[in-house]
C-alpha positions as CSV (number, residue, x, y, z in Angstrom):
1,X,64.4,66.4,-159.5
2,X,64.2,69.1,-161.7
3,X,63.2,67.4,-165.7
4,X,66.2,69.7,-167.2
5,X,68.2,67.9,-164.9
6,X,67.6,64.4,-165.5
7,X,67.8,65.3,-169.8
8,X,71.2,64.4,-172.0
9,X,72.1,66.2,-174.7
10,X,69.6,65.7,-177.6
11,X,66.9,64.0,-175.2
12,X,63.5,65.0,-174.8
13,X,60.6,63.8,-173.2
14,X,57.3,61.9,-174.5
15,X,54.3,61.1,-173.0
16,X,52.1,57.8,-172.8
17,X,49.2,59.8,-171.5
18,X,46.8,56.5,-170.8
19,X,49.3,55.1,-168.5
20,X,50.4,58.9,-166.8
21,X,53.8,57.8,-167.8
22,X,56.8,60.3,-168.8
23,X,59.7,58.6,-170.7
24,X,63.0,60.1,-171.7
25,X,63.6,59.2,-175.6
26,X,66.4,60.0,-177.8
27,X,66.2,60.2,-182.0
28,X,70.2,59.2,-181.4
29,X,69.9,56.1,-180.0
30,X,66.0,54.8,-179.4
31,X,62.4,56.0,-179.1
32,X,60.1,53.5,-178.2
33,X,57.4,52.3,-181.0
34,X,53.6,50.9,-181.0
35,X,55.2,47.6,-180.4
36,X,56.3,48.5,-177.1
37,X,52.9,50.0,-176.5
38,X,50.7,47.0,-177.6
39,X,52.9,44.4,-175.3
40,X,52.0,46.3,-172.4
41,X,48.3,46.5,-173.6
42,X,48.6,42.9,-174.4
43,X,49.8,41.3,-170.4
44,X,46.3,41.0,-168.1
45,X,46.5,43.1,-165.2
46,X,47.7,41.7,-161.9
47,X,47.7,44.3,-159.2
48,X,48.7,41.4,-156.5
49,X,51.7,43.5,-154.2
50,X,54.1,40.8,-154.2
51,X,54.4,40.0,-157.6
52,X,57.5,40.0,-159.7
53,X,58.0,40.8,-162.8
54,X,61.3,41.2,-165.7
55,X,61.3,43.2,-168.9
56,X,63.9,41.7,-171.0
57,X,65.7,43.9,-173.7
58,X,64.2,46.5,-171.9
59,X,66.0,48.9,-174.2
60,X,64.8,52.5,-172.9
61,X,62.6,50.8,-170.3
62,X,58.7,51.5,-171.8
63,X,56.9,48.5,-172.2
64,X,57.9,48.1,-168.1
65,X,57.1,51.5,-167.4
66,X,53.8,51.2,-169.2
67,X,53.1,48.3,-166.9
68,X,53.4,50.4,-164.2
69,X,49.4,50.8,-163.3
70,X,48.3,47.0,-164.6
71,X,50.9,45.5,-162.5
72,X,51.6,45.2,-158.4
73,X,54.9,44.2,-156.9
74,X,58.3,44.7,-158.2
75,X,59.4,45.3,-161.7
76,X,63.3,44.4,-163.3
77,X,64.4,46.0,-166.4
78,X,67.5,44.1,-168.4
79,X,69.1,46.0,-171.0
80,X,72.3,45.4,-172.2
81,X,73.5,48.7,-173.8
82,X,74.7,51.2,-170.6
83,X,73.0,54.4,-172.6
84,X,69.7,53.0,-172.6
85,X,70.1,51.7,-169.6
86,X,70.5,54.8,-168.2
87,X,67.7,56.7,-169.7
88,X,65.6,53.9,-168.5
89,X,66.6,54.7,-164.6
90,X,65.9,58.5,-165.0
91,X,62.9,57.5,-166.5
92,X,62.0,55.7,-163.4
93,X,63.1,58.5,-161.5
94,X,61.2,61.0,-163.3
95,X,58.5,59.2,-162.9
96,X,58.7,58.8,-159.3
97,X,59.0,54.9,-159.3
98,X,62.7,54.2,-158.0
99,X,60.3,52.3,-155.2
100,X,58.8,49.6,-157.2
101,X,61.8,49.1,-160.7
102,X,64.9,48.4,-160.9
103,X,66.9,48.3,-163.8
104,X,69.9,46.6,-164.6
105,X,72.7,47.2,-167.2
106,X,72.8,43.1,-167.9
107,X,73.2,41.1,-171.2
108,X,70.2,38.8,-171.2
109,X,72.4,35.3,-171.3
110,X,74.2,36.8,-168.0
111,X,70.5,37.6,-166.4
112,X,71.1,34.5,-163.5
113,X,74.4,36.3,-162.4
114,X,71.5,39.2,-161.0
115,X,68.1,37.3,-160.6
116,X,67.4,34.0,-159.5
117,X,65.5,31.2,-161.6
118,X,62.0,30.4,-161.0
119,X,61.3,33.3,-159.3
120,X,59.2,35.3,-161.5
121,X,55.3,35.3,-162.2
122,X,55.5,37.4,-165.4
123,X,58.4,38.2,-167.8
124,X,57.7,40.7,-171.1
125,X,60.4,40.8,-173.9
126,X,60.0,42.6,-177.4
127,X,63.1,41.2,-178.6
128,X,65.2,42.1,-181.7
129,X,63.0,40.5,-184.6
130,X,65.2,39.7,-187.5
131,X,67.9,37.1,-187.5
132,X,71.5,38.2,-188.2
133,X,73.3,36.4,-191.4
134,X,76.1,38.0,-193.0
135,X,74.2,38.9,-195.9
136,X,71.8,41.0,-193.6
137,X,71.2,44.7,-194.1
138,X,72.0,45.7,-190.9
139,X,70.9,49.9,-189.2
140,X,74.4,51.6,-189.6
141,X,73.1,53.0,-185.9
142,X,74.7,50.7,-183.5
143,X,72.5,50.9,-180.8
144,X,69.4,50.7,-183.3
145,X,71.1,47.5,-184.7
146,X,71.5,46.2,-181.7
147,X,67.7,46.5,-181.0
148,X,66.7,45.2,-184.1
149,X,68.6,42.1,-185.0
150,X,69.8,39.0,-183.2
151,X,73.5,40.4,-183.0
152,X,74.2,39.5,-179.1
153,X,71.0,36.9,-178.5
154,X,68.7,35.0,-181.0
155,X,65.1,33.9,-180.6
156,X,66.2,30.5,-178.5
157,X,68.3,32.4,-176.2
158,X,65.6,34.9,-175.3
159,X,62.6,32.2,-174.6
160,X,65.2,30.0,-172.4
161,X,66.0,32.8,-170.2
162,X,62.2,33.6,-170.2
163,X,61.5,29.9,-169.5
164,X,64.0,30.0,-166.7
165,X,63.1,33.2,-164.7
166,X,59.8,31.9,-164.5
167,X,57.8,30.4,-161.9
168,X,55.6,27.2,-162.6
169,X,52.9,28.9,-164.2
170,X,54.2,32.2,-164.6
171,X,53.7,34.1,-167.8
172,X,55.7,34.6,-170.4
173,X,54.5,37.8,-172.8
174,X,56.6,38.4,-176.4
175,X,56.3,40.9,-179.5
176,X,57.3,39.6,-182.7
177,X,56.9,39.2,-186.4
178,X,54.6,37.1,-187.9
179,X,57.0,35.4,-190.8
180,X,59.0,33.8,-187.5
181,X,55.6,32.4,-186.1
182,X,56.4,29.0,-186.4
183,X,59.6,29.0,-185.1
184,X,58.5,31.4,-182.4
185,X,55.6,28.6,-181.1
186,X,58.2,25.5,-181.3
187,X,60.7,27.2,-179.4
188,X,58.3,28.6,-176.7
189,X,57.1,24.7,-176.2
190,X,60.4,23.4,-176.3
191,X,61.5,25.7,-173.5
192,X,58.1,24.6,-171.2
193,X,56.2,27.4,-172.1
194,X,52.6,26.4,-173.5
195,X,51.5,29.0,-175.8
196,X,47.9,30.4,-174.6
197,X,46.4,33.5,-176.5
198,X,47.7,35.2,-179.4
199,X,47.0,38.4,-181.6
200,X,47.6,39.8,-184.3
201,X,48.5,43.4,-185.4
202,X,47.7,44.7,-189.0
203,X,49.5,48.5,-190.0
204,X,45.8,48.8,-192.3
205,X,43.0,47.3,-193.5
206,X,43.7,44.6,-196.7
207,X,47.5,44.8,-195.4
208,X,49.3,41.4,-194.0
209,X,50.0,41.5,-190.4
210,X,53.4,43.0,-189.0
211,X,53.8,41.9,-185.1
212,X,52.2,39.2,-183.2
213,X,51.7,39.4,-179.7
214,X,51.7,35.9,-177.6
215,X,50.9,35.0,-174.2
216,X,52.6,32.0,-173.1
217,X,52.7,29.6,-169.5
218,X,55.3,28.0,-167.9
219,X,54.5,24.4,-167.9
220,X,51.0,25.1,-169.0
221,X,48.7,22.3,-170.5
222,X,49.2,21.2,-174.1
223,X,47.1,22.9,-176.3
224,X,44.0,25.1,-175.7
225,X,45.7,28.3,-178.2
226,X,43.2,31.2,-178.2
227,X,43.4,33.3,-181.2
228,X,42.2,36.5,-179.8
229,X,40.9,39.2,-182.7
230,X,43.4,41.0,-184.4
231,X,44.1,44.7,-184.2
232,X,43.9,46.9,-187.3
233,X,46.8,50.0,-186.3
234,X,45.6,52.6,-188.5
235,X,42.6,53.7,-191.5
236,X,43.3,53.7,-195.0
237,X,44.5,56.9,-194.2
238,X,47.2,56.4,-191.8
239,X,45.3,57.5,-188.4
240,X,45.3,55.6,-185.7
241,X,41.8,53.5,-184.7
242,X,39.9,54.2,-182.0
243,X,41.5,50.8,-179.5
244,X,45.0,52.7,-180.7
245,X,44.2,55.9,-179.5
246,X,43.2,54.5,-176.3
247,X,46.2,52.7,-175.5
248,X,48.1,56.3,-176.2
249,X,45.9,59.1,-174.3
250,X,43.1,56.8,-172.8
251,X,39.7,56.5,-173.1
């Protein structure tokens, strides 16, 4: 199909040159960020041709499009909000994929009314990262709020439907700010899923970290946490390092 074709009104489209992936983005509603990029970085490759794997808040659909060459098998995208939803099939389309994704307009606590439990060897999420109180500041864009704080499902929510779409030993992948670690590792263990590596992301050098990425198994043994090293983003200057240009337009 012809690209004007499969573009909306103020759309364009970007390009993740390391993974040969086009992706249809949209200053209105959502563009994807680094996060997306470094949870895709973050999963091990697994080219096996049965496997199955589920993006959760799949929002515009790019960390499961970015997965696209590290991955076999079938992938599922689960967003809630119908727009991004939709620009996450024509991405698929555009990208010539409609063979291997699917993705559903679903909220994440309805996900077993589409896709059965324990029937999933890996399941991604970069959920929204900051809890929702009253006294919140909250993105006066709706769909940005939406993607940013825990207005339809919180932290728990997410890691049991992660927890239940697994198989045994399936993995669990999540992005995620580092102030919530705590609460991120006790719920992941209380929902059977043994955390296993972890990294974390600094914006610059001398800067605290901002995201943490975490790799977790579904009834995994207790204990054996690998802190992998961290990733500095950017120089003093703001320009991305060399690892973070990599991920972007490849080596």
């Amino acid at each position: 199909m012809d690209e004007k074709q499969l573009l909306k009104e103020n759309e364009r489209i970007d390009q993740l040159s390391a993974q040969g992936i086009r992706i249809i983005q949209s200053p209105e509603v959502f563009a994807f960020s680094l996060d997306a990029v470094l949870l895709a970085d973050f999963v091990r490759p697994n080219a096996k041709p049965r496997l199955k794997t589920v993006d959760l808040c799949a929002g515009n659909g790019a960390v499961g499009l970015f997965l696209n060459r590290k991955l076999g098998g079938e992938i599922v995208e689960v967003e809630l909000q119908e727009r991004l939803a939709d620009m996450a099939r024509r991405s698929v389309a555009l990208n010539g994929l409609t063979d291997r994704y699917r993705v559903l307009t679903l909220d994440v606590k309805e996900v077993y009314r589409q896709l059965k439990k324990d029937q999933y060897d890996v399941v991604t999420c970069n959920p929204p990262y900051f809890t929702s109180r009253p006294t919140s500041a909250k993105n006066p864009n709706p769909y940005l709020a939406l993607a940013r704080h825990e207005l339809t499902i919180d932290l728990a929510g997410v890691v049991e439907k992660m927890s239940g779409l697994l198989k045994m030993t399936g993995k669990a992948y999540l992005v995620h700010r580092p102030d919530r670690l705590a609460e991120i590792l006790a719920t992941l263990t209380a929902n059977r899923l043994e955390p296993k590596r972890m990294r974390l992301i600094y914006p610059k050098p001398g800067r605290e970290a901002n995201m943490v990425l975490i790799e977790a198994i579904k009834d995994g043994k207790p204990g054996g946490l690998r802190v992998v090293p961290p990733l500095v983003v950017a120089d003093e200057q703001g320009n991305y390092r060399p690892e973070v240009v990599a991920m972007l337009h490849g080596h």
